[in-house]
N, C-alpha and C positions, 0 to 999 in steps of 0.2 A: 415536669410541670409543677409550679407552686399553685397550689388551690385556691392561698391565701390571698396574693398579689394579684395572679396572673389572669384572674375576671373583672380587673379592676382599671377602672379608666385613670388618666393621670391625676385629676380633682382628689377622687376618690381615694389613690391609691397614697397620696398625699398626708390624709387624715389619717390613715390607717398606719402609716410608719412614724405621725409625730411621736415623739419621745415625751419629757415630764414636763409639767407643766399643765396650765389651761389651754385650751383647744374648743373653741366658738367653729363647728359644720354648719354653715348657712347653708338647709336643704331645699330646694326649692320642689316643688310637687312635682311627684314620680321620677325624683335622682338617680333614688338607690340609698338613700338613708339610714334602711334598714341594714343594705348589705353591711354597709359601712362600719355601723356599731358591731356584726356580729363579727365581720372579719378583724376591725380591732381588737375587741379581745380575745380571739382567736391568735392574732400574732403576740398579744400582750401575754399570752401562755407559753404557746409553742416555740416562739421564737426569742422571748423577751425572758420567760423563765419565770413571771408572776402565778405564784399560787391561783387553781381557779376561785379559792375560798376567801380569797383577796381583795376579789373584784365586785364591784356592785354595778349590775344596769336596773336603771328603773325606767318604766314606760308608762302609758295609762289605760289600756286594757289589758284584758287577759289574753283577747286573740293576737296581739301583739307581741307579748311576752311569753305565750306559748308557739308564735312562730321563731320568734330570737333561741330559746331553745333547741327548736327540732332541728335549726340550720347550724346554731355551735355543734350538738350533737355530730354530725354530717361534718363537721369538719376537726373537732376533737375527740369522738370517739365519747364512752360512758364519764371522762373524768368531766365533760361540760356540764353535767347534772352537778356539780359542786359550787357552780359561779351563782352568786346571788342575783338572779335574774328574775323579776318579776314588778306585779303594778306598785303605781307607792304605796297606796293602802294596804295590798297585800305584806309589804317590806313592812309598814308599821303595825300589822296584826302579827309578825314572825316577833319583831322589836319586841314590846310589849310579851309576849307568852316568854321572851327570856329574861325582861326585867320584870316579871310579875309582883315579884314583891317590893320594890324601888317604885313601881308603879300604884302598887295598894291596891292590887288585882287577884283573882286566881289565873292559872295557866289555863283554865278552861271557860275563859268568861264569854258572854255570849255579845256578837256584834245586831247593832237593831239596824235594821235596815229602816231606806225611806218609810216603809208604809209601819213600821213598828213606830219609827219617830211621829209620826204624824198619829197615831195613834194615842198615843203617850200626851201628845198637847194638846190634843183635843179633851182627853181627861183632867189636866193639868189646867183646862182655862174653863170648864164647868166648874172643879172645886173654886176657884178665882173669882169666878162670877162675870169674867171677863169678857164683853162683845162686844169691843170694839175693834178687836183682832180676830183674822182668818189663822187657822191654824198655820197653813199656809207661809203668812205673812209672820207667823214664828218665827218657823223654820228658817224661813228666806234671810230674818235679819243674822237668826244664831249661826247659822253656816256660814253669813259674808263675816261676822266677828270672826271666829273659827279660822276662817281661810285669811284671814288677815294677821294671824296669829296671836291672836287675841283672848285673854281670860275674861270672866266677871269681872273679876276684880280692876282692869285693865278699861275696861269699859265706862266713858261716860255718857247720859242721855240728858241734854239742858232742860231747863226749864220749860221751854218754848216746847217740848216736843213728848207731850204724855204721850204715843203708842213707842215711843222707843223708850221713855221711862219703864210701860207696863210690859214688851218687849224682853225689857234687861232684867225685871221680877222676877217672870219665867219662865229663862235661861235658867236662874238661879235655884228656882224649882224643879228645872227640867236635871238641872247636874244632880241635885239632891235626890233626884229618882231614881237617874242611874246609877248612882253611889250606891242606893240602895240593894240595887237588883246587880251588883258587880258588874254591871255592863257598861257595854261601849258603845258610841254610834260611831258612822263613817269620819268626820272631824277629830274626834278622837284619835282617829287614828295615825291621823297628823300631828295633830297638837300634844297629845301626851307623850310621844316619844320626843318632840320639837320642845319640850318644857324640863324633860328629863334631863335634856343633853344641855342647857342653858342653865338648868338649876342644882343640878347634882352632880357634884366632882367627879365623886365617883363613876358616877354611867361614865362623865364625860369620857374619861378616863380610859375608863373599858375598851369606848369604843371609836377615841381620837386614832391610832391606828389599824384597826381593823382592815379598814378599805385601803390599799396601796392606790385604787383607782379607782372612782368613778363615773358613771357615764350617762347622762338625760339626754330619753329620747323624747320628742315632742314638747323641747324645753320653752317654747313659745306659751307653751296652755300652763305652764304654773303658776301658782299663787303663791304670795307673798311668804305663808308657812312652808312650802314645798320650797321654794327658795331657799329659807334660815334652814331648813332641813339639811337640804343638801351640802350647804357650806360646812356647816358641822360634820358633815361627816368624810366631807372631802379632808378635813384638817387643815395640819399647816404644809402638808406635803403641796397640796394645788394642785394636783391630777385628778383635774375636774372636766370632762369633753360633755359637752353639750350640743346635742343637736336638732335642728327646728328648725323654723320658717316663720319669721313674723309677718309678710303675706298671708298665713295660716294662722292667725288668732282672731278666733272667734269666740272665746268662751270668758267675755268677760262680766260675761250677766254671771257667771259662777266663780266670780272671784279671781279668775287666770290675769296677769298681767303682765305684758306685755313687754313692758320696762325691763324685765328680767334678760330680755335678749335682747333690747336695743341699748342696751347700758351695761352687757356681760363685762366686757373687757375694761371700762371702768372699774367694775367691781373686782377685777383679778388683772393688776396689770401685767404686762407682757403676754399677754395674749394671743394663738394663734388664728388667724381666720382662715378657714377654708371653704370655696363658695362651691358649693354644688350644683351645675348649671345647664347641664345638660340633660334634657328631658326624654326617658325612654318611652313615655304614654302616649302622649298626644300627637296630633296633626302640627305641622307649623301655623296652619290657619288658625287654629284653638288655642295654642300660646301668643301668639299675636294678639288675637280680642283679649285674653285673662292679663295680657302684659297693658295694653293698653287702657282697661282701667282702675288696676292697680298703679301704675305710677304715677297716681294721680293723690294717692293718701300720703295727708299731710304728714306724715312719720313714718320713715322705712331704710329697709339696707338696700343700700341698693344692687342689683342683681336682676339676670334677665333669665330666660330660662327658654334653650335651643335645642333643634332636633337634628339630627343627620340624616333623619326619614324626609323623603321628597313625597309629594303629591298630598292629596288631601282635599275634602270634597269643602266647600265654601259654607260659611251659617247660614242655616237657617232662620229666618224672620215670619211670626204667624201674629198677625193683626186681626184682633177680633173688635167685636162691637159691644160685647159684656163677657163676663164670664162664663153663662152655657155658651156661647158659642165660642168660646175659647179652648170648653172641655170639648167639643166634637173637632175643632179642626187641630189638637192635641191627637185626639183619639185617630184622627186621620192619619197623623205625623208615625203616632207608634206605626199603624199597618203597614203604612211606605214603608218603614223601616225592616221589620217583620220581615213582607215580601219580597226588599231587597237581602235579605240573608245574614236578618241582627237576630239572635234567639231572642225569645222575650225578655230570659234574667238578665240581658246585656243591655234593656233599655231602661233609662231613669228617668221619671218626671219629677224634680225637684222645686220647693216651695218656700216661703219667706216662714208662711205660719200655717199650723196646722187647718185652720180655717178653710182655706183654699183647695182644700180636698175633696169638700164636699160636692163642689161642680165638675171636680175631675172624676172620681168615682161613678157619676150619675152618666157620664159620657163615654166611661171606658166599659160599663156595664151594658149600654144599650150598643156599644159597638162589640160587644163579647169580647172584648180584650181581657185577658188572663191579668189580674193582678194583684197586688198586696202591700198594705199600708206598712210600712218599716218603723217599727216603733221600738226595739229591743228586746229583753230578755220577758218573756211575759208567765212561762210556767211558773216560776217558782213565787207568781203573785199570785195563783187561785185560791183560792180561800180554803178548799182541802188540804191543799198542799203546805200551807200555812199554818193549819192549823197543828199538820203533824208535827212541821218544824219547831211550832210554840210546843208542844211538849216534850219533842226532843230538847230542847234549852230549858226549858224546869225540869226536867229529870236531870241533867247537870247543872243546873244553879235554881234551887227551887226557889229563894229569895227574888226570882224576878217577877214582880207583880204586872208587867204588862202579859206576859206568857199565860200566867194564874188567870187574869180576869178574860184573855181571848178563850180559852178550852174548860174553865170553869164550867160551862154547860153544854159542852160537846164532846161528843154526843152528848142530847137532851138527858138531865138527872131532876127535870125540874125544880132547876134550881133559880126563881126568879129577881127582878131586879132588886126587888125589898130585898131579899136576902143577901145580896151581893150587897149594898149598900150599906149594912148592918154590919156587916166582915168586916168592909173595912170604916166603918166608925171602932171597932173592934182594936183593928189593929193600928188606926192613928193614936188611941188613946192609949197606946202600950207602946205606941213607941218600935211596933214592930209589923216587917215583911205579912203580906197577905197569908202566905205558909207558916210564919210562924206563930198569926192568931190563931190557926188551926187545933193549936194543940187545946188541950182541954174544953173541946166542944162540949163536955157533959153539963160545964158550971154556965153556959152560957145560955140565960135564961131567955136572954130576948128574941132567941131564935126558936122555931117550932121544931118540935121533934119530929119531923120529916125532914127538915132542914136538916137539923143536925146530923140525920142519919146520911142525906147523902153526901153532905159536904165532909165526913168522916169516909166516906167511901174514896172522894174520891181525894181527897188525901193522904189513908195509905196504899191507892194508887200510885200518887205520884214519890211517896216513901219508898215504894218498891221499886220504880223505877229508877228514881236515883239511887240505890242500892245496886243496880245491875250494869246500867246500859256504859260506866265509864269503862267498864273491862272488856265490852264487846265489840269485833267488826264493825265498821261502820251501818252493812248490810243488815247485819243481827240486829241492833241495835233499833234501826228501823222499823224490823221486824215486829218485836219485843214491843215497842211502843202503838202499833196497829194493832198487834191480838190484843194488848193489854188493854187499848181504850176501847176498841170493838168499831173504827173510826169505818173500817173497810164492811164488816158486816149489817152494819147499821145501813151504810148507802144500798147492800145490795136487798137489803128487806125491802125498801124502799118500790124498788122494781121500774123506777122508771127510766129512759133511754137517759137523763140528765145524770139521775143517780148514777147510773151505769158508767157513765163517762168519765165521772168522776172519781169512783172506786179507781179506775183503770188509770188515774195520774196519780193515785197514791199508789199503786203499784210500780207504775213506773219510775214516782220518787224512789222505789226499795230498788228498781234494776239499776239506778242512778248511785244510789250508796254499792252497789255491789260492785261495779264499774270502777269507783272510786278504790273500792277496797286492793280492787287485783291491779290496779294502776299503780297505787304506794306499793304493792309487793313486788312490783318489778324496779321500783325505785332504787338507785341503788344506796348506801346507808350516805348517811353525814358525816360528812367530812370533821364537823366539830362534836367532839361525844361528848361537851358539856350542854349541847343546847337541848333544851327540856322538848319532851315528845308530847304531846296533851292527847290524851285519849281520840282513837280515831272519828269516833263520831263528832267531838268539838273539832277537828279540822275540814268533815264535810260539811257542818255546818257553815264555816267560815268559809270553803268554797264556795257556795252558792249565794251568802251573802253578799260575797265582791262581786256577784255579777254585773255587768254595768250593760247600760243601754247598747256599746259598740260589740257587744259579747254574742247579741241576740243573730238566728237565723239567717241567713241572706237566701231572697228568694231562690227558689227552681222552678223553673218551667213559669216563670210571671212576671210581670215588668214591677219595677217598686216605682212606688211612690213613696214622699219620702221630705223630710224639710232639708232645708242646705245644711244645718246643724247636724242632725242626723249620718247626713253625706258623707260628712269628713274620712277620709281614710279610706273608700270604698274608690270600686274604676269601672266604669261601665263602656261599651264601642260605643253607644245614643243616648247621648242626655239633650234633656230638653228643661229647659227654665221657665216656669210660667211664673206671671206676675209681676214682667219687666215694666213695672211703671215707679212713680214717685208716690210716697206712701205707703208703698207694698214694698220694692226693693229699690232703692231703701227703703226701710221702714220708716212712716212718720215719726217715731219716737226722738231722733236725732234732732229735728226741727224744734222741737218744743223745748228743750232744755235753759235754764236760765245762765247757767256757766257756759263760757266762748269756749276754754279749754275743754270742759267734759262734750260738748257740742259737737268739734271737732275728735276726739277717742271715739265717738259715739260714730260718727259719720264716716271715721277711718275702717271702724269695724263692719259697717254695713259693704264698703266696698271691697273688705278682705271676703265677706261673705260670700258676694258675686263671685271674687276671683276663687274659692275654693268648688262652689258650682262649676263653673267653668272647667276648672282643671280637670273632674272629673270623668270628663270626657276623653277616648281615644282618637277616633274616626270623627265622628258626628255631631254637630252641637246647634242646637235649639233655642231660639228665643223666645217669646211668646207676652203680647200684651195685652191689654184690652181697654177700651175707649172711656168704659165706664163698669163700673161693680156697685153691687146692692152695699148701701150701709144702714145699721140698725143703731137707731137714736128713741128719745121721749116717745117722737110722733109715728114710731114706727119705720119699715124697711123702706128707704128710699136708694134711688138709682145717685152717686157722685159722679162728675166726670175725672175725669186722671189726665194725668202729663205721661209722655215717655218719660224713662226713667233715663236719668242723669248719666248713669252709665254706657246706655246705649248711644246717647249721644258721644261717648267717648270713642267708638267702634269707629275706627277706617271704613268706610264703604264697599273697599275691592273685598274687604273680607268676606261680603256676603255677595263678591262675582260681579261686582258692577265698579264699572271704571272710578281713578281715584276723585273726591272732589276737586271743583272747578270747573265742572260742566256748566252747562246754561244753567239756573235756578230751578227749581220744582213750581210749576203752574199749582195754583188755586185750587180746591178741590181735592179728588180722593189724596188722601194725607200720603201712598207710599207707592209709589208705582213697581211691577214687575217689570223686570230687565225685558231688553228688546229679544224676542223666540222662544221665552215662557211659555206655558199653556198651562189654564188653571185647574188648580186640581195639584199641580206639580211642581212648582215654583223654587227656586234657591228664596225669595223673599215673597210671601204670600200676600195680597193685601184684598181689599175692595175688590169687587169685579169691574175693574172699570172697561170700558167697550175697548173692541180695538182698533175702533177710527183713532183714538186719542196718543195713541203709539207715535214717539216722536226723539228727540232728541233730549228733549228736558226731565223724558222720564227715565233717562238713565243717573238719578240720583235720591239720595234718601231725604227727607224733607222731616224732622223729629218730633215736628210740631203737630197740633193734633186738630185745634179748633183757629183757626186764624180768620181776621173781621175783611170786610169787603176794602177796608181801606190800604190795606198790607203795610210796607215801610215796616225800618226798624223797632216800632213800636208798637204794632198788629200784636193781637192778642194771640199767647201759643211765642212769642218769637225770644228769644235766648239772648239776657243782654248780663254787663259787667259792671258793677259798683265798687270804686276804689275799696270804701269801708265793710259794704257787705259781700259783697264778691258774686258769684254767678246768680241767675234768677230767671222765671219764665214771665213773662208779663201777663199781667190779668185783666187790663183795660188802661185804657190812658182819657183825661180828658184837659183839651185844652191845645192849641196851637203850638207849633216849634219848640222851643227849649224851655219855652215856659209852662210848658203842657205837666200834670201832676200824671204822673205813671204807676199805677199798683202792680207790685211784682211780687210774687212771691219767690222769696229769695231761698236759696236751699241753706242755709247758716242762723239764718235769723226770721225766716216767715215771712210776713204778708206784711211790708209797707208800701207806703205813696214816697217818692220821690219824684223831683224834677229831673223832667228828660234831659236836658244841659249837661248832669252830673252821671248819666248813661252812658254805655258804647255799646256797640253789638258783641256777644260773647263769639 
């Protein structure tokens, strides 16, 4: 038996024996995408004779790239630990610690994570003076330059537009701080190796062949930088495989674009395509609905994605009247589910925005259903835990002033704000690091000598500690920095259950460094003995750094909840989608846009969103709308009413068990009828209780509309019509006779106009 082949269907098996060149895996959700990549370079070793230290795969979590590991392992044996496999940011913190000084770094600089970044601009826009900016809306603009591949320098903000003028200030400040502090944030970690390799022969040089081969996984979610990255470093060889789903791009609020895989094989002609199409997750019923409103976006590959499992139970529809009662007959849907024999962590309620949680939670709680909000990595954000890591990073780069100013009084030295404010007036007027005003505290008059004595303490504190901790275990290391500041003794003098709890995650940061430590010892060595080793604690720092939000827990024993963002990449047997309406999914943001093109990206992506919900599912899948939800304006919380969402009207009928349409029309009244032998309570489509005198022929169809006027016809308010120019819409009232009657539609492309009904048709 071949290991490598012989699990592998023909699509599959295909991508896996292409020879040189570029190679575009169109993966469609739950292929085998994963297999794919590992068993390529698996044969690209074993069979093909490429060094593993040749090979680069890059992904974008860590739970990904440590499952692509354990499975080469399992199939090459201890030499798979030599292939460059790991997220990009991680690829670009290894990059960087070996061009440190082409980079004008130390090997051990420190990575600032979000909440360091967003700390650092929030001091950066007090000294500014600046309020017309959220820290926030820093970040948000520096990261989309960043991911666009973008310097200061490179950057222009017109006239017309001062918060991108004060914006690009600072950025300017913000690089000038990190400069400072030898640090880096996450962008960085992009763009400095992406600017290395474009501007310095030499790197180039270095590292034009390096990689005989390349391989992106999840090449749908990159951004423009992760793009030029990749190019570069594929070279001029072309053994560049890429593999994704542009169905599956949803991250382009974070700079991912999409272009990169609907324009691959422009970019690298002779290109192979290989479509990944057969789906080993889902129902046939589940790829049906996710098929059918996906090929509906106006830009895609095309590709369908098939099961050879037969049977499969029909969708689910839960028609509510607001949101609480959307969260109880949600909370109904888990039980059923439950009772029919889904564990709880096999069930998913997923959501457009976090908002919508709050009526699910209040309903899953009074029904005692077990659950938990899926939100990612959250330990290593406690503010203990943070604070040890800020002194672990000024014990190796004490020059970092955001580190100095978080632990400067932690534990309390009463050391208060006047004082800290005086430091650094101190140290701008010298021209130097918050640590390096430290030194001669004797001649500085303007401080009290209580001041001076503790900010001298705890200076050669932090003297001694960068004296020690770069030669020590990561464990040690940890250690050395808790006796040293007293971080863990302080909480337990403390005495109380909070303190207590908290002690007990700086402890378990030390069994976390210890874990790390016997991990690298089983590692086995590096294939290259010129690439630099940075003291172990500067690599467990940078581990936890990269944690990203996909890295975080997955429930046991609870149902998640959860946003469709969130979702990505996860499988549940029961999902269930609430907040199938227009506005919610999609989101209204796509409506309001003034660009036709960003309109249309915008409203492609919402319905990539659906379809990535959707795939989610094995067995079971769930819809869930409701008629009307609270909105909060000037005049306070009022009740909207809602559309179905656009998508739903995309859904075949049979899908949720009711014959195809063409039956008689849906009667007036309750908006959605249950199939004929339902019983409520129990339904494949849930709706109204309507009695069951009313049981007939017409109610075996779906009717999408929600509020429709006593007068009906194509132009009844609620009814679906088509405009050459603006294209689908739901109508909002008509006044006026025949063709010449003025119609308000709210159009999904363009909003809310009047047209004459003449220039209508029924969608």
């Amino acid at each position: 038996m071949d290991p490598i082949l012989d699990p592998l269907n023909d699509a599959q098996r295909a991508a896996v024996l292409h020879g040189d060149g570029p190679l575009l895996v169109l993966a469609g959700a739950g292929s085998g995408k994963t297999r794919v990549i590992v068993h390529r370079v698996a044969h690209l070793v074993r069979v093909r004779g490429i060094a593993p230290w040749h090979v680069l795969c890059v992904t974008f979590t860590n739970k990904a790239a440590g499952e692509m590991k354990e499975r080469l392992v399992e199939l090459l044996g201890p030499e798979a630990e030599q292939a460059w496999v790991s997220t990009f940011h991680a690829f670009g913190a290894r990059f960087l610690r070996r061009e440190a000084q082409a980079a004008g770094l130390s090997p051990s600089f420190p990575i600032y994570d979000d909440g360091d970044q967003l700390g650092l601009v929030k001091r950066l826009l007090a000294e500014a003076h600046v309020d017309a900016l959220t820290p926030r809306e820093v970040l948000s603009r520096i990261d989309r330059w960043k991911n666009a591949g973008l310097s200061p320098g490179e950057v222009r903000a017109g006239d017309r537009d001062p918060s991108g003028q004060a914006a690009l200030e600072l950025w300017r400040r913000y690089e000038r701080a990190l400069g400072r502090a030898g640090a880096v944030d996450f962008g960085d970690l992009l763009m400095r190796p992406l600017k290395l390799l474009e501007l310095d022969e030499a790197v180039r040089a270095r590292w034009s062949g390096r990689f005989r081969h390349v391989l992106v996984d999840e090449f749908q979610d990159t951004s423009p930088a992760q793009y030029r990255l990749v190019r570069h470093l594929a070279g001029g060889r072309g053994n560049v495989c890429v593999v994704g789903d542009d169905d599956q791009a949803i991250y382009r609020w974070r700079g991912a674009d999409v272009a990169n895989i609907l324009d691959f094989d422009r970019d690298f002609p002779g290109t192979t395509v290989v479509k990944l199409e057969q789906n080993y997750r889902s129902s046939r019923q589940i790829l049906d609905a996710a098929h059918a409103v996906i090929e509906k976006a106006a830009r895609r590959r095309e590709k369908r994605l098939w099961t050879a499992r037969e049977g499969g139970a029909p969708l689910q529809l839960l028609v509510s009247e607001d949101e609480h009662q959307e969260g109880e007959r949600i909370a109904r849907a888990v039980q059923a589910a439950h009772r029919g024999g889904v564990a709880w962590e096999e069930i998913a309620v997923l959501y457009r925005v976090n908002a919508q949680s709050r009526a699910l939670e209040a309903a899953l709680r009074a029904a005692r259903v077990p659950y938990v909000i899926v939100r990612g990595q959250s330990f290593y954000e406690r503010a203990e835990v943070k604070d040890a890591a800020a002194y672990l990073r000024l014990a190796l780069e004490p020059r970092s002033d955001l580190d100095l100013l978080r632990v400067v009084n932690r534990p309390s030295r009463k050391i208060g704000e006047r004082t800290v404010a005086l430091l650094q007036e101190r140290a701008a007027a010298a021209g130097l690091s918050l640590f390096e005003s430290l030194a001669g505290l004797e001649s500085a008059a303007e401080l009290k000598p209580q001041a001076r004595k503790a900010l001298a303490g705890f200076r050669d504190l932090v003297a001694g500690l960068h004296a020690r901790v770069g030669a020590l275990a990561a464990g040690e290391a940890v250690r050395a920095v808790l006796d040293g500041t007293g971080l863990i003794d302080k909480l337990r003098l403390e005495g109380t259950d909070e303190s207590v709890e908290r002690a007990e995650n700086l402890l378990e940061l030390l069994a976390a460094a210890r874990e790390f430590d016997e991990a690298q010892g089983r590692a086995p060595p590096a294939a290259d003995p010129e690439e630099p080793v940075p003291p172990p604690i500067s690599r467990f720092l940078e581990q936890i750094a990269l944690l990203g939000e996909a890295d975080g827990p997955t429930p046991e024993g609870r149902v998640a909840l959860m946003t469709l963002h969130a979702a990505k990449g996860l499988e549940f047997d029961a999902v269930i989608l609430a907040g199938m309406e227009e506005g919610t999914l999609p989101h209204q943001r796509p409506w309001h846009d003034d660009a036709p093109a960003e309109r249309a990206a915008a409203l492609d992506e919402e319905r990539r969103l659906c379809y990535v919900g959707m795939t989610r599912a094995r067995h079971q899948l769930s819809l869930s709308l409701a008629r009307r939800r609270m909105s909060y304006g000037e005049g306070g919380p009022t009740f909207r009413s809602t559309e179905p969402s656009r998508f739903l009207g995309d859904l075949p009928q049979e899908l949720f068990g009711l014959p195809p349409r063409g039956a008689p029309p849906a009667p007036r009244g309750p908006v959605i009828r249950r199939p004929p032998g339902a019983l409520p309570g129990d339904p494949h489509v849930e709706l109204d209780d309507a009695p069951p005198e009313e049981a007939g022929p017409a109610e075996r169809s779906i009717d999408w509309s929600f509020d429709q006027t006593e007068g009906g016809g194509a132009f009844a308010r609620g009814a679906r019509v088509r405009h050459a120019q603006f294209g689908e819409g739901l109508v909002r009232g008509s006044d006026g006779p025949g063709g010449d009657a003025k119609v308000t539609v709210a159009f999904f492309s363009v909003g809310e106009k009047r047209v004459l009904a003449r220039f209508l048709r029924p969608a």
